[in-house]
C-alpha positions as CSV (number, residue, x, y, z in Angstrom):
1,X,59.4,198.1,171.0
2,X,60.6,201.5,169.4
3,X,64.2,201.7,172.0
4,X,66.0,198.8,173.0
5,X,66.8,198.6,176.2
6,X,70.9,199.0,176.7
7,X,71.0,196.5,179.2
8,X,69.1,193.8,177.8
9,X,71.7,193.9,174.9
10,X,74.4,193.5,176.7
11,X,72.7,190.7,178.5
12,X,72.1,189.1,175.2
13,X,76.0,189.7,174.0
14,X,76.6,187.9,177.1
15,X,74.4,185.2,176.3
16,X,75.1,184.8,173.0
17,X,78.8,185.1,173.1
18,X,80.2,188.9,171.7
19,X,83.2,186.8,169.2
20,X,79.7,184.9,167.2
21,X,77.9,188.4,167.4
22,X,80.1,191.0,166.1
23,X,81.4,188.2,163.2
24,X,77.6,187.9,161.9
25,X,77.5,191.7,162.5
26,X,80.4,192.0,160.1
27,X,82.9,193.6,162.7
28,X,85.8,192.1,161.3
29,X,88.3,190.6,164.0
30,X,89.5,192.2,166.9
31,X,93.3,192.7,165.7
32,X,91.3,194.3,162.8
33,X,89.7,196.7,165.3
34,X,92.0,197.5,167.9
35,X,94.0,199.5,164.7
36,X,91.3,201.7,163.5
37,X,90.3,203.9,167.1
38,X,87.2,204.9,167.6
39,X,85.9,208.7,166.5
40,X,84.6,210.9,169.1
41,X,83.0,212.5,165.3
42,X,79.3,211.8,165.7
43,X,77.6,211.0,162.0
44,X,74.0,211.3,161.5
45,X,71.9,208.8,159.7
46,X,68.3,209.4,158.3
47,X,66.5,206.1,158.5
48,X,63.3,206.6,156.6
49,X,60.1,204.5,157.2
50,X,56.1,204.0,157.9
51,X,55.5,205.2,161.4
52,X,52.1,205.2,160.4
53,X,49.6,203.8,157.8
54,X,49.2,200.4,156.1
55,X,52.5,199.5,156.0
56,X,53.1,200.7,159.7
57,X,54.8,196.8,160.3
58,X,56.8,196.9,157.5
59,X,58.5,200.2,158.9
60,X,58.6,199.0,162.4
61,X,61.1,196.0,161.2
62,X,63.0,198.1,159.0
63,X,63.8,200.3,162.4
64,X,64.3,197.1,164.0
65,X,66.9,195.8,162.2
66,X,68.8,198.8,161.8
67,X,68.9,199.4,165.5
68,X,69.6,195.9,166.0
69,X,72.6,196.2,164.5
70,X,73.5,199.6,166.3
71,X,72.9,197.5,169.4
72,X,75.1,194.8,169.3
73,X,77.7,196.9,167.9
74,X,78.2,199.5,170.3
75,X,76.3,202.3,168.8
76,X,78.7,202.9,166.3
77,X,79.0,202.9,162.3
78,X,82.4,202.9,160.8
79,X,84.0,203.8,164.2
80,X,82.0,206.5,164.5
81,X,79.0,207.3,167.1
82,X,75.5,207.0,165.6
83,X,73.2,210.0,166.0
84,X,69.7,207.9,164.3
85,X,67.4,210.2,162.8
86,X,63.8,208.8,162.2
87,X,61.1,210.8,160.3
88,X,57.6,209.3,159.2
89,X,57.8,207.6,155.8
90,X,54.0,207.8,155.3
91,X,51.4,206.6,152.6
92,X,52.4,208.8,149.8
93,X,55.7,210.2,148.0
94,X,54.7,213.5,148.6
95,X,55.0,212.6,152.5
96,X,58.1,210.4,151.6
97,X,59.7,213.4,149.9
98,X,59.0,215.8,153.0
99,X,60.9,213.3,155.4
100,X,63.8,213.2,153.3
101,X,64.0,217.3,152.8
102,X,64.1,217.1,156.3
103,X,67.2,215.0,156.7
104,X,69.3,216.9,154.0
105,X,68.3,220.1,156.3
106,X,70.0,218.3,159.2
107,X,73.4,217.7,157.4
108,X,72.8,213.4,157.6
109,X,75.8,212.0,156.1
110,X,73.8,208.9,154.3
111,X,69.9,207.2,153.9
112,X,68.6,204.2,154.3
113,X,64.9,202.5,154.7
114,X,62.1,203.4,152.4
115,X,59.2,200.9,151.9
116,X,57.1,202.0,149.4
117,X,58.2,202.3,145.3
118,X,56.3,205.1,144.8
119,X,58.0,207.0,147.5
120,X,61.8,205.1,146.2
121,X,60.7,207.1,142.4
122,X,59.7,210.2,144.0
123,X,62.5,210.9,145.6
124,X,65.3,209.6,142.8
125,X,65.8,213.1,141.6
126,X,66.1,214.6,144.7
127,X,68.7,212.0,146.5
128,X,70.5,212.2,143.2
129,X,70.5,215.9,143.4
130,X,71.6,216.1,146.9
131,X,74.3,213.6,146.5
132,X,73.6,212.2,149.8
133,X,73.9,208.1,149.6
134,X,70.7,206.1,149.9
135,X,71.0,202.4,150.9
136,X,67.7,201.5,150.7
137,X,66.3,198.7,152.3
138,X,62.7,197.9,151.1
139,X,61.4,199.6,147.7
140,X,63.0,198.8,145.0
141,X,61.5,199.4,141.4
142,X,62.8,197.8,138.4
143,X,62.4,201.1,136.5
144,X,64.8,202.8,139.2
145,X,68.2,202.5,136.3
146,X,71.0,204.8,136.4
147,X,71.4,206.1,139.9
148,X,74.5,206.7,141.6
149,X,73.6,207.2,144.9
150,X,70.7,204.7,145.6
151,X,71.9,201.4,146.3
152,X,69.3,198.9,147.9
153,X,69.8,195.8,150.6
154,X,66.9,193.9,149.2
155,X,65.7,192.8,145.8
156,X,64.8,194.2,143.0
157,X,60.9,194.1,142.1
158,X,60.2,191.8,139.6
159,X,62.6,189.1,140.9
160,X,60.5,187.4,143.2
161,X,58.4,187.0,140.4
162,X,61.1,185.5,138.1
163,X,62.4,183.1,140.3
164,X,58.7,181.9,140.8
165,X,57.4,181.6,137.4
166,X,59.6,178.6,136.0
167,X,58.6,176.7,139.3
168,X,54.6,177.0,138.8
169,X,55.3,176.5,135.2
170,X,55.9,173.1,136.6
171,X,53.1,172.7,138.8
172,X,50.2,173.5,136.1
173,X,48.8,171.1,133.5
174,X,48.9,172.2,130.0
175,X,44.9,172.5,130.0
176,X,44.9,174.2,133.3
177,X,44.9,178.1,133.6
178,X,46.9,180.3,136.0
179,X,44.7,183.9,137.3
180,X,46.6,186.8,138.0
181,X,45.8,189.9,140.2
182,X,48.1,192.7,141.7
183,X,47.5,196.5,142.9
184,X,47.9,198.9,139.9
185,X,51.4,200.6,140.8
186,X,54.7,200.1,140.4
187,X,56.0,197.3,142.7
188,X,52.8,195.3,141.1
189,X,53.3,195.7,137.3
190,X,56.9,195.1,137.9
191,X,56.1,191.3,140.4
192,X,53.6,190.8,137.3
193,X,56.0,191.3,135.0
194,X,59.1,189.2,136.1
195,X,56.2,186.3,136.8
196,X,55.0,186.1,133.1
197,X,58.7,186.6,131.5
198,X,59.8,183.4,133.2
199,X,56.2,181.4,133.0
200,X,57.0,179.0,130.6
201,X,57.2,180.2,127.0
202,X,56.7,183.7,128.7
203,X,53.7,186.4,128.6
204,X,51.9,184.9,125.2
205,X,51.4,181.3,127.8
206,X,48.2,180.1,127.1
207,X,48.1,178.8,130.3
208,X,48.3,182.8,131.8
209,X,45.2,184.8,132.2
210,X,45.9,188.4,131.6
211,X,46.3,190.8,134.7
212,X,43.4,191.9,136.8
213,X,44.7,195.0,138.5
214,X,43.1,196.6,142.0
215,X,42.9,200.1,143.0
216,X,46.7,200.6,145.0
217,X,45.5,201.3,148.2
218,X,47.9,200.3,151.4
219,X,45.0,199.7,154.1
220,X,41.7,198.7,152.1
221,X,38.9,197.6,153.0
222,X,37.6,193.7,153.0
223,X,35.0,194.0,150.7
224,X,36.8,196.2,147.9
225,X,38.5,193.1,146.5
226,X,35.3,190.8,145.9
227,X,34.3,192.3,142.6
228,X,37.9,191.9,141.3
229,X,38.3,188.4,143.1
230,X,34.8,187.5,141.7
231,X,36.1,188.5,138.0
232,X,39.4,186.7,138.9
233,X,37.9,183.0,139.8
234,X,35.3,183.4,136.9
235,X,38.0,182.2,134.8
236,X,38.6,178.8,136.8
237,X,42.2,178.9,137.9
238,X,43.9,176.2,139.0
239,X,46.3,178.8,140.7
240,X,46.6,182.3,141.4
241,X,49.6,184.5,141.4
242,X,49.5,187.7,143.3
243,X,51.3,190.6,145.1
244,X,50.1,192.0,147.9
245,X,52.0,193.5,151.4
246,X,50.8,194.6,154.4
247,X,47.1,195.3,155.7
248,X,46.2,194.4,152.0
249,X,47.7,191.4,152.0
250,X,45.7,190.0,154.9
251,X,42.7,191.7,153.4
252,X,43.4,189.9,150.4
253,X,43.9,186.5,151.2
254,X,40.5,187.0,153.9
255,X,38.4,187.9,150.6
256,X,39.8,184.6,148.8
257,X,39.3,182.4,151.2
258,X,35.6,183.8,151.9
259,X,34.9,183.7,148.0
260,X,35.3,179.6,148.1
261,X,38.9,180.3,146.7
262,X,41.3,176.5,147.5
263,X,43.4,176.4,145.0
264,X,47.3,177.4,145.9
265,X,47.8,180.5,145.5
266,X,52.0,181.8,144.6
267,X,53.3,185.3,145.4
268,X,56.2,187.1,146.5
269,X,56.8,186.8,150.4
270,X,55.4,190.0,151.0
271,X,52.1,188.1,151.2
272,X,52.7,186.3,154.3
273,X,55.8,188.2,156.1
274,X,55.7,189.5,159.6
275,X,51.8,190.7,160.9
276,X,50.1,188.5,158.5
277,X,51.1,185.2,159.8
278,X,49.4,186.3,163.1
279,X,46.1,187.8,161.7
280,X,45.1,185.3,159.5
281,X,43.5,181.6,160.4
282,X,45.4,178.5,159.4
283,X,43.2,177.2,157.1
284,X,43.0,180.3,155.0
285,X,46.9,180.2,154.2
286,X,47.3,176.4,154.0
287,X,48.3,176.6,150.7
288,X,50.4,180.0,149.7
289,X,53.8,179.6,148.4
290,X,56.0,182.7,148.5
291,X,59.4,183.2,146.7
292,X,61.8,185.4,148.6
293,X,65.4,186.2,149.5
294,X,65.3,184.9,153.1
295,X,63.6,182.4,155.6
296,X,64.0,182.6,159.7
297,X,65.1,178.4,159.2
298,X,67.8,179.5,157.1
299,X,71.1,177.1,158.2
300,X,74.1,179.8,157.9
301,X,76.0,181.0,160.9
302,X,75.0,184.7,160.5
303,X,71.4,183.7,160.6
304,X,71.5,181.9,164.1
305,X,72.9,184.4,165.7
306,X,70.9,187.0,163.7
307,X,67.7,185.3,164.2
308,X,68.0,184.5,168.0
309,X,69.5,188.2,169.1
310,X,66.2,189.3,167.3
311,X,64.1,187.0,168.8
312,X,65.7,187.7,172.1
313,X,64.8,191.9,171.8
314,X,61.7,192.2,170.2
315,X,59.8,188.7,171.0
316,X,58.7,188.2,167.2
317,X,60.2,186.4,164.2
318,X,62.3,188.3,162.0
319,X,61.2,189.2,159.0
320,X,63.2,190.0,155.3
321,X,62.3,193.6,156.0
322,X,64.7,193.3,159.0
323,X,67.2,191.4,157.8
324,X,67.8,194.5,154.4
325,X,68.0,196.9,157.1
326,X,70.4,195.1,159.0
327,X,72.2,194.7,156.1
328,X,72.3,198.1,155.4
329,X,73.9,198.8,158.2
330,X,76.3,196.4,158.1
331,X,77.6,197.9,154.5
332,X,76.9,201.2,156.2
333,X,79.7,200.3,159.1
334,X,81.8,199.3,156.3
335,X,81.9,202.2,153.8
336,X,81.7,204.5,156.6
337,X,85.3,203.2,157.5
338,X,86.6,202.9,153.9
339,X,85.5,206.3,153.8
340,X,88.5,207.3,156.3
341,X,88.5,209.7,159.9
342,X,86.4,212.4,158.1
343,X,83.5,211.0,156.3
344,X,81.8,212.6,153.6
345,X,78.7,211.4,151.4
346,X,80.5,211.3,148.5
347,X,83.3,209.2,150.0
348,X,80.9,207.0,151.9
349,X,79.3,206.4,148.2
350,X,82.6,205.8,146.6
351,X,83.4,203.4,149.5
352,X,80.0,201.5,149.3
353,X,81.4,199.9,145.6
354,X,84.2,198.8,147.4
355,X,81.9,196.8,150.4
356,X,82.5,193.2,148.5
357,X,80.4,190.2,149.9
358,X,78.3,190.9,153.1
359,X,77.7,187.4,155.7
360,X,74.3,188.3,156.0
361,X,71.5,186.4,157.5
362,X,70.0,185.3,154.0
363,X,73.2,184.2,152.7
364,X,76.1,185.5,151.4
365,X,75.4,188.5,148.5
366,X,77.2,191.4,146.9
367,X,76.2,194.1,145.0
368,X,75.9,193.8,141.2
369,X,76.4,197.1,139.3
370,X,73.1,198.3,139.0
371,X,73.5,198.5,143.1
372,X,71.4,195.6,144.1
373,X,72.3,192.3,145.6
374,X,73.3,189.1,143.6
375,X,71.7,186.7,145.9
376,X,69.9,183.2,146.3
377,X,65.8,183.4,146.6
378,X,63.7,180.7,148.4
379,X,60.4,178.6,147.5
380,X,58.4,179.0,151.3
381,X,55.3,177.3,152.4
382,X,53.0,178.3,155.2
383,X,52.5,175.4,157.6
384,X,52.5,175.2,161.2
385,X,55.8,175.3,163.2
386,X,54.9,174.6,166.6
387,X,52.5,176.5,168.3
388,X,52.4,179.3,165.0
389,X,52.8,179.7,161.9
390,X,55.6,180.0,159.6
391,X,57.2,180.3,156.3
392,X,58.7,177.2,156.1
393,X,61.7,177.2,153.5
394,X,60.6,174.2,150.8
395,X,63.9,174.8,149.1
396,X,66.3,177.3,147.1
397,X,64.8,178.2,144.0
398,X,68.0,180.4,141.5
399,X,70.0,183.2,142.2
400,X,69.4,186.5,140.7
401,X,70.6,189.6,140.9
């Protein structure tokens, strides 16, 4: 579902009960609204993400959980009336780059979305340039150091990585050895990366095989991966981590399984979020673990409500991909009205350092000063929850950030 329908919202506010609603949505109270009237000013947002592609799902939750917070709160940002722009993130930077010229032709007043890393580091310069705030809500490279206008709702790269590698550390006997594979781009070498610092005594583990890296390719084909996984398993791991997202990550774990591959297999929760659980076969993800910053069983008032007004609109589990862009545009809504009756880009920047925490779905965070969140990450297991399956949280690993 690309639109919500206006009136099945305000059948769910009904349902839900509008006081629980706008408090997860980060509203504030209504004393606290009633003095700040609402704009007639109409502000445009540029919400950039996959329309198309392999990671066509990923941007389809990114639009849902912006929207879903539009929904529930009127239509508004800050007071003011949304107009939501929505241009094609593509496959490539280059196609990444020509959505966001786009936006800066139409005057948008801030960013937010991206899901791929090499888009998020070909654009830098240009968002920097422009000085047009970017909250993103996906991509998130670890090499992306000293901006000022890119802040981002979700991780940074290699931390699903570190909070995972003292935890298989633990799982893996000193004679045993652990494989690794990952695509050869950014948002691979920097998961790889943040898995090997925290294995045990770090990269030089004899227990770590060195990296086998694929071609990056965001919609492979099936039998691409067997030479690498047949390289990969000629070295008898007891485990396997991995990062994959997306078409490739179903791709991925299909190849495994038919190469004879049981052993558990670790990654970030990219590997099993959103599409995946519904493509693959239980038996083929029976035992993948996945480290990430939020779980739909999460026990916090904001996901409840969070979690069953989603459920409610788009008939699917939500996903961490929604939940960063929700949260982006709850700290949109927030630094929006910092920002005072006459928004500009560069106030709604300054404004977005002044946000503080955000009563999000995963769990309370803030952002640190390199512009990312300081938040808790979560040990998942696949299993069967009902009549599907789920990531099932296992418990909280460290916080990071």
């Amino acid at each position: 579902m690309s639109q919500i329908d206006r009136r099945h919202a305000l059948k769910l506010l009904a349902g839900l009960g509008a006081t629980g609603l706008l408090a997860a949505c980060g509203r504030g109270s209504e004393s606290d609204e009633g003095s700040v009237p609402i704009s007639t000013e109409q502000v445009k947002i540029g919400l950039i993400a996959p329309q198309t592609g392999g990671y066509k799902a990923i941007g389809e939750d990114i639009t849902r959980g912006f929207r879903l917070f539009l929904e529930l709160n009127d239509g508004l940002l800050g007071n003011h009336p949304v107009q939501l722009l929505t241009p094609d993130e593509g496959d490539t930077a280059e196609s990444g780059k020509a959505a966001l010229e786009g936006l800066l032709k139409q005057g948008v007043l801030a960013l937010t979305g991206i899901a791929s890393s090499a888009v998020m580091l070909g654009i830098r310069d240009v968002v920097e340039q422009a000085r047009v705030p970017l909250v993103g809500s996906n991509a998130s490279p670890a090499g992306l150091q000293g901006v000022v206008y890119i802040w981002r709702t979700s991780y940074v790269n290699n931390e699903p990585g570190l909070a995972l590698g003292p935890y298989v550390a633990g799982q893996i006997k000193p004679t045993e050895k652990v494989g690794i594979i990952a695509p050869d781009y950014a948002a691979g070498r920097d998961s790889v990366g943040g898995f090997r610092e925290r294995f045990g005594t770090g990269p030089g583990d004899p227990r770590l095989s060195a990296p086998i890296w694929t071609a990056f390719d965001t919609a492979p084909a099936r039998d691409s991966f067997r030479p690498k996984i047949d390289q990969l398993l000629a070295g008898n791991p007891a485990a396997v981590y991995c990062f994959f997202a997306g078409q490739a990550a179903i791709e991925f774990i299909r190849a495994m399984w038919a190469a004879g591959y049981r052993g558990p297999i670790y990654a970030p929760g990219f590997l099993t979020e959103g599409i995946q659980l519904t493509d693959l076969e239980e038996q083929e993800v029976s035992r993948v673990y996945t480290a990430l910053n939020y779980s739909p069983d999460l026990d916090n008032n904001a996901n409840r409500t969070f979690a069953s007004a989603y459920r409610k609109l788009y008939s699917t589990t939500p996903t961490t991909y929604a939940v960063a862009s929700y949260d982006a545009a709850q700290v949109l809504d927030t630094a929006i009205r910092l920002a005072g009756e006459s928004p500009t880009p560069q106030s709604v920047n300054l404004a977005l350092s002044r946000v503080g925490q955000v009563a999000s779905p995963r769990g309370d965070w803030q952002f640190n000063q390199p512009r990312t969140p300081q938040q808790r990450w979560y040990l998942r297991r696949v299993q069967r929850d009902g009549p599907v399956l789920a990531n099932v949280l296992v418990d909280e690993l460290e916080t990071l950030g």
